[in-house]
mmCIF file as Biopython writes it, N, C-alpha, C and O atoms, coordinates in Angstrom:
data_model
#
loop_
_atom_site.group_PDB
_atom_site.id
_atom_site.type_symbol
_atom_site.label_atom_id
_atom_site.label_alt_id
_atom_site.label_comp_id
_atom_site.label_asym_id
_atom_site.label_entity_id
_atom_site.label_seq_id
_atom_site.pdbx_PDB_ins_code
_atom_site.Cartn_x
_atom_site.Cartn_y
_atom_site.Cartn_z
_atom_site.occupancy
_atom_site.B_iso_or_equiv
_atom_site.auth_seq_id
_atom_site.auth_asym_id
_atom_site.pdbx_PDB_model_num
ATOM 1   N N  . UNK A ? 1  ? -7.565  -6.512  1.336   1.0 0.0 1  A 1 
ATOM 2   C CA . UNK A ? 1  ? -7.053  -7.164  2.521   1.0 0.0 1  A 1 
ATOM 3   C C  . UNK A ? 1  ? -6.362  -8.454  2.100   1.0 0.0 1  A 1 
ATOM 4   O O  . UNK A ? 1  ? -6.593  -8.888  0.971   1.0 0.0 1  A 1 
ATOM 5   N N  . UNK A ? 2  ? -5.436  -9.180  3.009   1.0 0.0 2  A 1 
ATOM 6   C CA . UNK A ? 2  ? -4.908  -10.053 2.533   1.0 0.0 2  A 1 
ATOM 7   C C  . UNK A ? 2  ? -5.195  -11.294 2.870   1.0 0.0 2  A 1 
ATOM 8   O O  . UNK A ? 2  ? -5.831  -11.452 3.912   1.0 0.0 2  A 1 
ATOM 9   N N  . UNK A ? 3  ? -4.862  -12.287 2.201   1.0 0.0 3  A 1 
ATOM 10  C CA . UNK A ? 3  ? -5.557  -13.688 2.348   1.0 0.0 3  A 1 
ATOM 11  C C  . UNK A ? 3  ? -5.669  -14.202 3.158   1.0 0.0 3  A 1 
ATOM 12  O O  . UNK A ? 3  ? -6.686  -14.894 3.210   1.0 0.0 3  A 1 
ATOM 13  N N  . UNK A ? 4  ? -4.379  -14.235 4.767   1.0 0.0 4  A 1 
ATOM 14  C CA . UNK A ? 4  ? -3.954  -14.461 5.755   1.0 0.0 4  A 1 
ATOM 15  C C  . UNK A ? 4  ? -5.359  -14.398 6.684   1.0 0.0 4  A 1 
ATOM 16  O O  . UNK A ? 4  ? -5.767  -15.212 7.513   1.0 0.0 4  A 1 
ATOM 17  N N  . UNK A ? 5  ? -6.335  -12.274 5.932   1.0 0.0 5  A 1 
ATOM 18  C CA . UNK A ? 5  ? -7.613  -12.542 6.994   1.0 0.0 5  A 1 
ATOM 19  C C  . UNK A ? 5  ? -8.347  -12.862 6.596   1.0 0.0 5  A 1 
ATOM 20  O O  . UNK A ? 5  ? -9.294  -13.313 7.240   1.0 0.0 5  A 1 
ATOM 21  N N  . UNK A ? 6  ? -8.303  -12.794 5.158   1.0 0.0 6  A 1 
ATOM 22  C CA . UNK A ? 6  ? -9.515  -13.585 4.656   1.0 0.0 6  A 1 
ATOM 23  C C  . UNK A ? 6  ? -10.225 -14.995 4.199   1.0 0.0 6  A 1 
ATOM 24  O O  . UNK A ? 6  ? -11.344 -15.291 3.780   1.0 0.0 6  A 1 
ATOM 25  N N  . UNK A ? 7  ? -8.945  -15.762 4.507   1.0 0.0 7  A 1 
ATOM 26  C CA . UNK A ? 7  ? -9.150  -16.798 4.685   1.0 0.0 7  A 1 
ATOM 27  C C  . UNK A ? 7  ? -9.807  -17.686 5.645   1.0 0.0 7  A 1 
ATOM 28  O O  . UNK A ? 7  ? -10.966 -18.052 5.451   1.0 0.0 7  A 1 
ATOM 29  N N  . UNK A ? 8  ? -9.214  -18.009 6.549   1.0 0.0 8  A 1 
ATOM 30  C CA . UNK A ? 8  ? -9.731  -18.235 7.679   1.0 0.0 8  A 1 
ATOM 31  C C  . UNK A ? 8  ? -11.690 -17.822 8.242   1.0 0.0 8  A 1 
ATOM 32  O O  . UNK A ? 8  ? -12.648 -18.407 8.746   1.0 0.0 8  A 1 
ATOM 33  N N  . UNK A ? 9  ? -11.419 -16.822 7.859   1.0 0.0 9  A 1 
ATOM 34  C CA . UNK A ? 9  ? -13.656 -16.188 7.877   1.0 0.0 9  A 1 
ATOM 35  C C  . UNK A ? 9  ? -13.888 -17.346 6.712   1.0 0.0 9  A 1 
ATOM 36  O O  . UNK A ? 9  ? -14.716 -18.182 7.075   1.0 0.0 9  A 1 
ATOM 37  N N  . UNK A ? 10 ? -13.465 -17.523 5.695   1.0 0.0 10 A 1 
ATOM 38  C CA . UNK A ? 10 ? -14.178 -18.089 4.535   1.0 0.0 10 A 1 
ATOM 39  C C  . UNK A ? 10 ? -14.672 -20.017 5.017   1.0 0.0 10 A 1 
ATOM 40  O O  . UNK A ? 10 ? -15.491 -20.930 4.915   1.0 0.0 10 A 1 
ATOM 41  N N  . UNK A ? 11 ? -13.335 -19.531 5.579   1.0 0.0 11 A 1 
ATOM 42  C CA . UNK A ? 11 ? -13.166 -21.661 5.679   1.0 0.0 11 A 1 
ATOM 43  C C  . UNK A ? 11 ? -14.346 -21.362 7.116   1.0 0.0 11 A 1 
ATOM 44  O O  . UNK A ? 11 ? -15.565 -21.303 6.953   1.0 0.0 11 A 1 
ATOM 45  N N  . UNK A ? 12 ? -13.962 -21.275 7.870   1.0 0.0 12 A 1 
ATOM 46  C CA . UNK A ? 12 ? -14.860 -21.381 9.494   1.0 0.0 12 A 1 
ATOM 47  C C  . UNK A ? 12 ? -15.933 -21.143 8.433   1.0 0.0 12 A 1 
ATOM 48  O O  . UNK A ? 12 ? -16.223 -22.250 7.979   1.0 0.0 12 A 1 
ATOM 49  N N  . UNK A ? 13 ? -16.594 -20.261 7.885   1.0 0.0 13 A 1 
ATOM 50  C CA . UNK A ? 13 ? -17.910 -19.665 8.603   1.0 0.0 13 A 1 
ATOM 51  C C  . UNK A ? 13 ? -18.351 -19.461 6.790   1.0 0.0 13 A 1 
ATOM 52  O O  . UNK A ? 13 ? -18.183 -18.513 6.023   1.0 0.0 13 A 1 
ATOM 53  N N  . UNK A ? 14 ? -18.882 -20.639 6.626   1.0 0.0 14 A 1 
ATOM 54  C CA . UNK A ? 14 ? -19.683 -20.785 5.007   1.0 0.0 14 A 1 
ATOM 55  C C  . UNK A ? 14 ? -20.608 -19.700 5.032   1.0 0.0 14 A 1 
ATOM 56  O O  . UNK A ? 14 ? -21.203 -19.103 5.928   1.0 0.0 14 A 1 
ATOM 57  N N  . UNK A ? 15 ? -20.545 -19.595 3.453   1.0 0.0 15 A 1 
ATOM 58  C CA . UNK A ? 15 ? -22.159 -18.553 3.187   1.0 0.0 15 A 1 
ATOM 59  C C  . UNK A ? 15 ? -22.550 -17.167 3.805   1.0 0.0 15 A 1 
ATOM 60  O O  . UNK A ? 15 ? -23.649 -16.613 3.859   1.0 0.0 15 A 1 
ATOM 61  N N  . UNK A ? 16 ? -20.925 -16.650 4.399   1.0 0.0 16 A 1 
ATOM 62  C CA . UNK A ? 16 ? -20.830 -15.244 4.682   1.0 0.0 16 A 1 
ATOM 63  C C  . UNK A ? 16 ? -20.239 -14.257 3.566   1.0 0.0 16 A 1 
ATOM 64  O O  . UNK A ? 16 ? -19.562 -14.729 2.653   1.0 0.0 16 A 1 
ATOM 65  N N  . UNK A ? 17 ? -20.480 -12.993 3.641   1.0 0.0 17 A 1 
ATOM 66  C CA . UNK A ? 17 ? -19.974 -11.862 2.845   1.0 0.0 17 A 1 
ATOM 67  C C  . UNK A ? 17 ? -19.060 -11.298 3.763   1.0 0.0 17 A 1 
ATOM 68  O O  . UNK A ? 17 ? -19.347 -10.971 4.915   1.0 0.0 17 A 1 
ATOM 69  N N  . UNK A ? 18 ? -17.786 -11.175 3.145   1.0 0.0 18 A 1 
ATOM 70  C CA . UNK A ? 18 ? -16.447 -10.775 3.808   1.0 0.0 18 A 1 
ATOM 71  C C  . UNK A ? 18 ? -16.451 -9.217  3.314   1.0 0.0 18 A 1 
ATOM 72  O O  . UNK A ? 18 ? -16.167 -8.868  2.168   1.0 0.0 18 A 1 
ATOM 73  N N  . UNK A ? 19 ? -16.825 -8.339  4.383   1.0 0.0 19 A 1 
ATOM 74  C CA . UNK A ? 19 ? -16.740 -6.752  3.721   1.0 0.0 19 A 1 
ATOM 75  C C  . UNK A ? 19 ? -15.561 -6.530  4.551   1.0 0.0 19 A 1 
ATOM 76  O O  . UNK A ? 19 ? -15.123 -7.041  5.582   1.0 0.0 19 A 1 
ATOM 77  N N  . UNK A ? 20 ? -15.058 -5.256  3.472   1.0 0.0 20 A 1 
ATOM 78  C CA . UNK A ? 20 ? -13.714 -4.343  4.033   1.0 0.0 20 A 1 
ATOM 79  C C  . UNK A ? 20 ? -14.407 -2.810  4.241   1.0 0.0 20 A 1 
ATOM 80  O O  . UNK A ? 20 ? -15.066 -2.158  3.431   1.0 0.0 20 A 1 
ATOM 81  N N  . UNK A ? 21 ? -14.167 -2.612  5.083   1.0 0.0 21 A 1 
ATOM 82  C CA . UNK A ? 21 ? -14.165 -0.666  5.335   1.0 0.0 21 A 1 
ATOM 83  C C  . UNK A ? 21 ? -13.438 0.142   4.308   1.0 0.0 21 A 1 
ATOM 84  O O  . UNK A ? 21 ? -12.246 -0.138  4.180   1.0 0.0 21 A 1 
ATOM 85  N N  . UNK A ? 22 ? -13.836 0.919   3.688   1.0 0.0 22 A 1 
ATOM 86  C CA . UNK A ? 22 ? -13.007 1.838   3.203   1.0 0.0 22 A 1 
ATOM 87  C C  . UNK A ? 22 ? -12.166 2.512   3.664   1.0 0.0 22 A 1 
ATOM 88  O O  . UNK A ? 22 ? -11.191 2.886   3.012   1.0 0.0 22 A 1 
ATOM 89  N N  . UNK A ? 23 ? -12.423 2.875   5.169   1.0 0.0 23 A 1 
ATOM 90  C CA . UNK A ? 23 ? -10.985 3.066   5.729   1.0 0.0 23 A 1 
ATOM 91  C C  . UNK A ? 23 ? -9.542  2.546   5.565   1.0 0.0 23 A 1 
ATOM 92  O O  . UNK A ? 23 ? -8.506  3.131   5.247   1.0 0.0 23 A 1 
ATOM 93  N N  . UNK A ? 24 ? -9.757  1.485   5.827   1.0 0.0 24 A 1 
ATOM 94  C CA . UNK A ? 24 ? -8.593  0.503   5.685   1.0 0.0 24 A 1 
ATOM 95  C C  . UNK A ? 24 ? -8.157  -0.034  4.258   1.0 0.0 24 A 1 
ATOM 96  O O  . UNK A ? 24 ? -6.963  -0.254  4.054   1.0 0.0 24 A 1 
ATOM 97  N N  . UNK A ? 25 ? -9.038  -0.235  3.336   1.0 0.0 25 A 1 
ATOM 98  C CA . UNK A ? 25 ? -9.006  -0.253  2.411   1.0 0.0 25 A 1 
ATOM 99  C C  . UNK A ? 25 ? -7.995  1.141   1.706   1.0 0.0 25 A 1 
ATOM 100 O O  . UNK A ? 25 ? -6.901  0.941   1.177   1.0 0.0 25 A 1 
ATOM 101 N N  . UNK A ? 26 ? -8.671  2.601   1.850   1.0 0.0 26 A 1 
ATOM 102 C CA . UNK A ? 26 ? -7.729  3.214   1.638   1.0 0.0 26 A 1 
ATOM 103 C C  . UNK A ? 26 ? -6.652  3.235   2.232   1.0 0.0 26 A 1 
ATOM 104 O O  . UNK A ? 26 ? -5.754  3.048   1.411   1.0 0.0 26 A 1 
ATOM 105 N N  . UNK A ? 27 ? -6.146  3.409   3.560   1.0 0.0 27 A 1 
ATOM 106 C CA . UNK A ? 27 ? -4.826  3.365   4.254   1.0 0.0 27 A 1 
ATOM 107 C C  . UNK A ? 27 ? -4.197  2.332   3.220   1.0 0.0 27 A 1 
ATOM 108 O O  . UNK A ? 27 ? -3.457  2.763   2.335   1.0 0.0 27 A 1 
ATOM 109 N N  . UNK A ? 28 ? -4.499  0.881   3.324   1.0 0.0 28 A 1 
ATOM 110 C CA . UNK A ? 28 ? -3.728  0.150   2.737   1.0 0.0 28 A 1 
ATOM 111 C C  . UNK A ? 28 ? -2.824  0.759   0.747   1.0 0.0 28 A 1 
ATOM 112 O O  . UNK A ? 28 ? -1.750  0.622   0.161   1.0 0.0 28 A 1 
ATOM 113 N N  . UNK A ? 29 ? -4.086  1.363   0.527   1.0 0.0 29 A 1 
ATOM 114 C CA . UNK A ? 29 ? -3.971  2.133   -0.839  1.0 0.0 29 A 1 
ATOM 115 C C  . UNK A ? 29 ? -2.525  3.227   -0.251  1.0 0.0 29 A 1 
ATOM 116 O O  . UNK A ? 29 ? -1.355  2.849   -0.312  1.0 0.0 29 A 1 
ATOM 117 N N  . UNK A ? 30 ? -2.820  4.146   0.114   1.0 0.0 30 A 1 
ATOM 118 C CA . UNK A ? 30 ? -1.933  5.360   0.773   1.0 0.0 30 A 1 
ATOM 119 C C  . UNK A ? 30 ? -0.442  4.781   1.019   1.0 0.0 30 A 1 
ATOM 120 O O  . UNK A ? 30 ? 0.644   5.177   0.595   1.0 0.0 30 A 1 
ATOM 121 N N  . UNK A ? 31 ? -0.744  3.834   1.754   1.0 0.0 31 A 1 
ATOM 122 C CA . UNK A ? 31 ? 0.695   3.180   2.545   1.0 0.0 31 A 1 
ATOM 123 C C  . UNK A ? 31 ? 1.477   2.861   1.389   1.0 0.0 31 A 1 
ATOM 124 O O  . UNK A ? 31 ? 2.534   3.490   1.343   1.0 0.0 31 A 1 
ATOM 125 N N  . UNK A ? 32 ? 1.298   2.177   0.572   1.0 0.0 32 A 1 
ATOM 126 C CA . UNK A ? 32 ? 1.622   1.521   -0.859  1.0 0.0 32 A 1 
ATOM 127 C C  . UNK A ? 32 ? 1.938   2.260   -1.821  1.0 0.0 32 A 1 
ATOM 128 O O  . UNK A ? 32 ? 2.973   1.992   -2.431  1.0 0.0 32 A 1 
ATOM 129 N N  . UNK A ? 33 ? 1.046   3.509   -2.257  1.0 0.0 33 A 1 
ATOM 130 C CA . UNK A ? 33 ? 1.625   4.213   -2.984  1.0 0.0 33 A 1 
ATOM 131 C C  . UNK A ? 33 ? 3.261   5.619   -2.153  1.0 0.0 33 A 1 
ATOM 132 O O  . UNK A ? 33 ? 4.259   6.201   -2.579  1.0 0.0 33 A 1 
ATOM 133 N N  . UNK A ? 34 ? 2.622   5.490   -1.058  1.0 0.0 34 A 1 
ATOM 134 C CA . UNK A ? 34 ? 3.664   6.269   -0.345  1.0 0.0 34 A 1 
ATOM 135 C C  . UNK A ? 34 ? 4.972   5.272   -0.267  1.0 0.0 34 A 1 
ATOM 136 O O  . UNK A ? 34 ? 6.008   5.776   -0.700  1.0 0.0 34 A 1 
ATOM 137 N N  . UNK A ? 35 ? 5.060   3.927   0.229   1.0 0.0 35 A 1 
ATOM 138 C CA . UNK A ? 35 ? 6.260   3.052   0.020   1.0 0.0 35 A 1 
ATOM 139 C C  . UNK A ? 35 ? 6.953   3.283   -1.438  1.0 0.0 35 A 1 
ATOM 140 O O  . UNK A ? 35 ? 8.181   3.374   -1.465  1.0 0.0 35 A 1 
ATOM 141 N N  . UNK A ? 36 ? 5.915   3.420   -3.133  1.0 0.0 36 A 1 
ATOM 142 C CA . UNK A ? 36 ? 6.661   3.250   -4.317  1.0 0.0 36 A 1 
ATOM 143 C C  . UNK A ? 36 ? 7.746   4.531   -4.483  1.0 0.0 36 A 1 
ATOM 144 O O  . UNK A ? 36 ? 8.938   4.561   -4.788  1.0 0.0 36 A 1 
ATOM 145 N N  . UNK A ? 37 ? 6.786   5.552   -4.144  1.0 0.0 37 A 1 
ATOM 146 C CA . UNK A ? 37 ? 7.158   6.847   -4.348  1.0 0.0 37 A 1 
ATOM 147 C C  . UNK A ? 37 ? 8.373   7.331   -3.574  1.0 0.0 37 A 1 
ATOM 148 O O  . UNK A ? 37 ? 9.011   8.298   -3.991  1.0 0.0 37 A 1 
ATOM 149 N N  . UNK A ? 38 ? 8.737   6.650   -2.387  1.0 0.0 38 A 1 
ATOM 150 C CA . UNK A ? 38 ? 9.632   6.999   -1.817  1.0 0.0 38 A 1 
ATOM 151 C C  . UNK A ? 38 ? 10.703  5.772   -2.271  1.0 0.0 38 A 1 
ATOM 152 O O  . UNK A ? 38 ? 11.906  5.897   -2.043  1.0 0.0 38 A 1 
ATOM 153 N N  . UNK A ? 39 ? 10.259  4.814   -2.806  1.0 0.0 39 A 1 
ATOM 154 C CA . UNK A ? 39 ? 11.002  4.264   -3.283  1.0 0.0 39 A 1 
ATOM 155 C C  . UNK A ? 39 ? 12.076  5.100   -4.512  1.0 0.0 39 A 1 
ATOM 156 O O  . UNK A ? 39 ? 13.299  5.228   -4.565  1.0 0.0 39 A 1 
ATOM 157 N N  . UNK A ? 40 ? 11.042  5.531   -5.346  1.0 0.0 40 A 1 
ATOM 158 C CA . UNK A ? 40 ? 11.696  6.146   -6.478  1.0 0.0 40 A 1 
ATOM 159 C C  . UNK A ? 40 ? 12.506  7.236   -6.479  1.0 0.0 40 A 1 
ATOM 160 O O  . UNK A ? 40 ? 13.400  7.432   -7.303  1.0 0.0 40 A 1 
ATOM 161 N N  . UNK A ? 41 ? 12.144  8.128   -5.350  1.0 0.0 41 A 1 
ATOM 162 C CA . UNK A ? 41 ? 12.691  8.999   -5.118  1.0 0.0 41 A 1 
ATOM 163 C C  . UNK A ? 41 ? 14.325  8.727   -4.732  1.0 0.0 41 A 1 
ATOM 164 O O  . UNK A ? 41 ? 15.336  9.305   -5.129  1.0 0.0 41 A 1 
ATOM 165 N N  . UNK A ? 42 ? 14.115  7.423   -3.640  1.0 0.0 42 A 1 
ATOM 166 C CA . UNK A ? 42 ? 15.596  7.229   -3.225  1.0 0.0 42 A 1 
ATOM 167 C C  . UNK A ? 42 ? 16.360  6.604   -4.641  1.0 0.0 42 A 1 
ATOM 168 O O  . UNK A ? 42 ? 17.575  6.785   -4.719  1.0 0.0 42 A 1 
ATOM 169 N N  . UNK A ? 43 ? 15.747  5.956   -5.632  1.0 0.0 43 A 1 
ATOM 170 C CA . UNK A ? 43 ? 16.436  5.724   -6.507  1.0 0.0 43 A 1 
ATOM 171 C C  . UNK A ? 43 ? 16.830  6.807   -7.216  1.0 0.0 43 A 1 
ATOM 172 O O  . UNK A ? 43 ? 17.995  6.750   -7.610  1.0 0.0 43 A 1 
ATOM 173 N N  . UNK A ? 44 ? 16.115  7.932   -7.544  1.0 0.0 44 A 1 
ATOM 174 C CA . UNK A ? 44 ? 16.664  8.801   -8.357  1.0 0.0 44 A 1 
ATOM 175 C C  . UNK A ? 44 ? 17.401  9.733   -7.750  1.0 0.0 44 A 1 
ATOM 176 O O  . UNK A ? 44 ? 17.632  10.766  -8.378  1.0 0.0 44 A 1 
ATOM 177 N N  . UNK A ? 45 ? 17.981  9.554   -6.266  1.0 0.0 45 A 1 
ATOM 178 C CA . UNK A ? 45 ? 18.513  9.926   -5.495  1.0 0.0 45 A 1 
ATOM 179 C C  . UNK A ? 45 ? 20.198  9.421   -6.141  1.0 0.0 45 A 1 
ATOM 180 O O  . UNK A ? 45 ? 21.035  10.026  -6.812  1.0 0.0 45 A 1 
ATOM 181 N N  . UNK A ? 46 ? 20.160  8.301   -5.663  1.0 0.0 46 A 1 
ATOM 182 C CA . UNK A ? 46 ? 21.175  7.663   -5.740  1.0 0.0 46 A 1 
ATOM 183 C C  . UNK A ? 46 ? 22.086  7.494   -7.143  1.0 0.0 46 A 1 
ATOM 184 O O  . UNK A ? 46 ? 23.302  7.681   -7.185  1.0 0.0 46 A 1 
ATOM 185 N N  . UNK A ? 47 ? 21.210  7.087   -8.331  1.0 0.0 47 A 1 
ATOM 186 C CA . UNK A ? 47 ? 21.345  8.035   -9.935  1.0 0.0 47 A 1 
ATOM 187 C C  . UNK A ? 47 ? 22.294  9.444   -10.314 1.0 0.0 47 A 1 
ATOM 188 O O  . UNK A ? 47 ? 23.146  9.647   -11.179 1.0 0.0 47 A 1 
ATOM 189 N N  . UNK A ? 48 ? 21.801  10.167  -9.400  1.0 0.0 48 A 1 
ATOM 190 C CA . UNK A ? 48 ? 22.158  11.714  -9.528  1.0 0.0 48 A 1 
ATOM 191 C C  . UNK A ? 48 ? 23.408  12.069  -8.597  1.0 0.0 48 A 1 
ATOM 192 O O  . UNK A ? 48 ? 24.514  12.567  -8.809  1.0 0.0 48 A 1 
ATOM 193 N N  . UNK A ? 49 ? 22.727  11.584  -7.460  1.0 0.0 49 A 1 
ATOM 194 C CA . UNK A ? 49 ? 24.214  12.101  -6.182  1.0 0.0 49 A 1 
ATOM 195 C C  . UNK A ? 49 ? 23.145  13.562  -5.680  1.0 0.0 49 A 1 
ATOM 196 O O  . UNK A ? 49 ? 23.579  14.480  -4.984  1.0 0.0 49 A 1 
ATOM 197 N N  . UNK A ? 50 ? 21.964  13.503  -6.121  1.0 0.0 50 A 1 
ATOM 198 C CA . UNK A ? 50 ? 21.083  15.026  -5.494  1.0 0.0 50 A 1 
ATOM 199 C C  . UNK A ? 50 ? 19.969  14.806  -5.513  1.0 0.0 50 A 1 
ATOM 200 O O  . UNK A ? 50 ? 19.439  13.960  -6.233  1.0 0.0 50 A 1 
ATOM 201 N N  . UNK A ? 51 ? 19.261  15.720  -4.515  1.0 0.0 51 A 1 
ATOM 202 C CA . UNK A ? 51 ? 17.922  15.541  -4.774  1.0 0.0 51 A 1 
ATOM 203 C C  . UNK A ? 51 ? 17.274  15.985  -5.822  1.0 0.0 51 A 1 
ATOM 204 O O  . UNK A ? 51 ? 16.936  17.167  -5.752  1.0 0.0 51 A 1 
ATOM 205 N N  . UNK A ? 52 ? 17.021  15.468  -6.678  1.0 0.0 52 A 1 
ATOM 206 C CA . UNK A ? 52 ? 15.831  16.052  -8.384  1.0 0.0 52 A 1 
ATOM 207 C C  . UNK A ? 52 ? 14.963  16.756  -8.033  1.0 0.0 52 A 1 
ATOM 208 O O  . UNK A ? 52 ? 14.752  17.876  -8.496  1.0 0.0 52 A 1 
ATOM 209 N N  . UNK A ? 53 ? 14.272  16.166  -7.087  1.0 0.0 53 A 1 
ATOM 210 C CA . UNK A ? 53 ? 12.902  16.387  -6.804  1.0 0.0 53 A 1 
ATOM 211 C C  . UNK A ? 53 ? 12.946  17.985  -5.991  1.0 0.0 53 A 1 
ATOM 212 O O  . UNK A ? 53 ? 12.065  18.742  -6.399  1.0 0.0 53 A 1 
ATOM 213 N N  . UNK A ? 54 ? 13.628  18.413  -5.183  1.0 0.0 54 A 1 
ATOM 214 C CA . UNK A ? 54 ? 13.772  19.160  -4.026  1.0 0.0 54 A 1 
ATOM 215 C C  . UNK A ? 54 ? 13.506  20.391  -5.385  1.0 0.0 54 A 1 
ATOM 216 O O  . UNK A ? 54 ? 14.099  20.556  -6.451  1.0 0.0 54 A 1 
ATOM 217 N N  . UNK A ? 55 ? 12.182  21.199  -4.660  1.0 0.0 55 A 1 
ATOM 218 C CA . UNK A ? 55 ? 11.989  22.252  -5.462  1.0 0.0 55 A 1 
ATOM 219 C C  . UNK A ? 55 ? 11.306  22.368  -6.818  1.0 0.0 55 A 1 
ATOM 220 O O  . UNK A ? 55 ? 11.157  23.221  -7.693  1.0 0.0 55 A 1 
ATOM 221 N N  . UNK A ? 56 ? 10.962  21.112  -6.578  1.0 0.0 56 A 1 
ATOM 222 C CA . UNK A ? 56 ? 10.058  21.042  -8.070  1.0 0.0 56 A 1 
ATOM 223 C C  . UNK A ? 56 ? 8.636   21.430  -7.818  1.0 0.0 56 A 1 
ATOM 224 O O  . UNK A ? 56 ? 8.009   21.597  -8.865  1.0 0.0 56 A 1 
ATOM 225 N N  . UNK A ? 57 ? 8.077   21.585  -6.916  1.0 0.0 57 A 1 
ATOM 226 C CA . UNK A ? 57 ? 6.374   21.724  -6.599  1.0 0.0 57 A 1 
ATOM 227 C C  . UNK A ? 57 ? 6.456   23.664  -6.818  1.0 0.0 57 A 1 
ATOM 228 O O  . UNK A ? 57 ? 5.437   24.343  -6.690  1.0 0.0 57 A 1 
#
């Protein structure tokens, strides 16, 4: 999680344990690797003039 929420709990409220859900924890994981990957893809898009990828699975 990012500092923005975890800050704020830390300063207010001494001598607490700041837990994250694994839920969110993963989403945040998922979202991120799905942003690189589509990142790369459009780059190796743009490289080629085609899709590489289309048909490779």
């Amino acid at each position: 999680m990012s500092a923005v929420y975890i800050g704020p709990v830390v300063e207010h409220q001494t001598g607490v344990a700041v837990v994250l859900d694994y839920f969110h924890v993963a989403k945040l994981m998922n979202d991120t690797l799905t942003e690189v990957l589509r990142k790369h893809h459009r780059e190796l898009q743009d490289t080629t003039g085609k899709s590489v990828l289309k048909g490779s699975c």
